[in-house]
C-alpha positions, 0 to 999 in steps of 0.5 A: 500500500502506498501511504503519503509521509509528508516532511513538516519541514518549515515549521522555525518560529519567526518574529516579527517586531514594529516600534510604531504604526505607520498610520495611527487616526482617531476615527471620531466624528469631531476630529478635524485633525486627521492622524496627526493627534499627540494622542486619541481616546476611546469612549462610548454615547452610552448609556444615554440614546443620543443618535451617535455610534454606541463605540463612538470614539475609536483609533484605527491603527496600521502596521507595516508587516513586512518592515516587522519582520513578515515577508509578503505575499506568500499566499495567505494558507501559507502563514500560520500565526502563533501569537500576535500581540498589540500594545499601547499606552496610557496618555490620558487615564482619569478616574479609569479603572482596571477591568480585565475582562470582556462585558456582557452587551446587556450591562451596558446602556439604561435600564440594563444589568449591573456590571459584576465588577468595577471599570471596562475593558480596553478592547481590540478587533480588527478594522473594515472599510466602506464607501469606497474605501479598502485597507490598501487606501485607507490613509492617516487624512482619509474622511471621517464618513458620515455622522450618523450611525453606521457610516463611518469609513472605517470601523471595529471589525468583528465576527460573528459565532459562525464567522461572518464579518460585521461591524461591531461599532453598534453591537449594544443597540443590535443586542449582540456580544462583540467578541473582542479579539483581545481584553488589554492586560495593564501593567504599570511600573511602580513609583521608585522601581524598575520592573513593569508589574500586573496591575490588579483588577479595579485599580486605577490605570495610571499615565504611562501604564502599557496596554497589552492586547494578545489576539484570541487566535482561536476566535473565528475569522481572527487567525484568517484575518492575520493570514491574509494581512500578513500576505498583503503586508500590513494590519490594521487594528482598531482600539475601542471601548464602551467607557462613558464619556464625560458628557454623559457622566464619566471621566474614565475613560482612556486616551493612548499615545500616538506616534505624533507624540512628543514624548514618543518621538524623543524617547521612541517607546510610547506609540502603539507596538506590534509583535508577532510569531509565525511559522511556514509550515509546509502541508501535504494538501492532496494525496492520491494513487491509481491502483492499476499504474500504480501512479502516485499524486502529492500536491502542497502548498508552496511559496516563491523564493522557496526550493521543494524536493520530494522524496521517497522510502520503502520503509521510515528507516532513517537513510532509506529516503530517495529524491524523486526530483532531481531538481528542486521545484519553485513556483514564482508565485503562492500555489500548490504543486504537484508531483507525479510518479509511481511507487515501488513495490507495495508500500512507499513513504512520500515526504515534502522537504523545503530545501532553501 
């Protein structure tokens, strides 16, 4: 019988690290100032029904990938994120109060459940674009949108249970959870230390605390998301919550630095950061035999700039293995390759090697 035995070849850990965004806007119907903010908050009109966006304070943020360390255009099935990590700090953080976990949509708003702990979380998701604009064109100065719900030209992305794209600007007034792709975990270093520690749950978030949003990879659409930025060589995310502004009665809620900071831009630590781990792996993605010619099919998927030997044993024996490709096989572009040959005798062992 013959069985396929593909190498797992490819599988190194790679890192990938970004100082500051490329584009850092705060997308609130009331800035007038584009990208070039020293800082921008996020905050919500709720609990009161005023008309406007319940996430009505928010920051779209890009980072160049490929800069980061993430080559592109490989073919997003080819990237296989492990950890990506976004980070941002406190600029501006009165009466703001440490809560590390996500809030149910029916504890926000009048007349809706008590909240079980103090504060609200710091949320990240992904970012979508309408009316005309897309992630390739999207730019620092690029127009608010409309002012009335629903219309901004770039939004919090989310997903729903079954992995449908939505907006989840709203999702408190269309009853739904939105699902953070990350809950920011606050860390702060003390007054006459050195060492950043946890900030506990309930405290107040003081200036300079760093924010810490690792992505929930596992959440549907979140990993395919990474995948297909990573391909096209940036990410954008978006920062949001649903803390009450002071308009409505609160304070707390947070500002974050930007990349137009002062501060940042004499020191180079406080604009958002972008870090990430990933891996190639290489995956056998067809298998088949014909029994009367005793023919044997792989394919596997492939990116330019890599070399792909296939090769043969008879047994799993370490040293019994043959090329069956006297010449490495490329591809100038993302794409499944294939090999055809026969076997030998009733059993063989097929595996994939990435050579360079």
């Amino acid at each position: 019988m013959i069985v396929p035995a593909p190498g797992a070849s490819g599988d190194q850990v790679h890192s990938a690290h970004a100082q500051q965004p490329q584009i850092d806007r705060w997308m609130y119907a009331n800035n007038f100032s584009g990208g070039a903010r020293p800082s921008a908050s996020t905050f919500s009109a709720l609990p009161q029904a005023t008309g406007d966006d319940d996430r009505m304070a928010q920051v779209v943020v890009k980072f160049d990938t490929v800069a980061a360390g993430v080559p592109a255009g490989l073919g997003a099935e080819n990237y296989q994120p492990t950890r990506v990590v976004f980070t941002a700090v406190i600029a501006d953080s009165l009466d703001l109060y440490y809560d590390p976990t996500e809030d149910a949509h029916t504890t926000y708003g009048t007349g809706y459940a008590a909240d079980a702990d103090i504060g609200r979380p710091f949320e990240v998701h992904g970012t979508g674009f309408r009316n005309g604009f897309t992630a390739a064109t999207f730019l620092e100065n690029s127009t608010f949108g409309g002012g009335s719900p629903y219309h901004r030209n770039a939004y919090a992305l989310g997903y729903s249970p079954a992995g449908v794209a939505r907006d989840v600007t709203n999702n408190v007034t269309l009853g739904f959870d939105a699902h953070p792709w990350a809950v920011g975990k606050v860390s702060h270093i003390p007054d006459g230390e050195t060492t950043p520690v946890p900030l506990a749950p309930g405290a107040s978030v003081p200036v300079y605390a760093t924010v810490t949003f690792e992505l929930n990879l596992a959440l549907p659409g979140v990993a395919e998301y990474v995948r297909q930025s990573f391909n096209q060589g940036f990410i954008w995310l978006t920062l949001s919550s649903l803390h009450s502004s002071e308009m409505y009665g609160s304070t707390g809620y947070p500002g974050y630095y930007n990349k137009e900071n002062n501060e940042h831009l004499l020191f180079g630590d406080l604009a958002p950061r972008f870090d990430a781990e990933y891996t190639l792996p290489l995956r056998v993605a067809a298998f088949s035999r014909n029994a009367s010619t005793n023919a044997c099919r792989v394919e596997w998927n492939a990116s330019p700039g890599f070399q792909y030997v296939v090769q043969r044993s008879t047994s799993l024996a370490p040293g019994q293995w043959t090329n069956l490709t006297p010449v490495p096989l490329t591809t100038a572009a993302p794409a499944r390759l294939i090999f055809d040959g026969a076997g030998s005798g009733d059993r063989s062992f097929f595996r994939i090697l990435r050579t360079k």
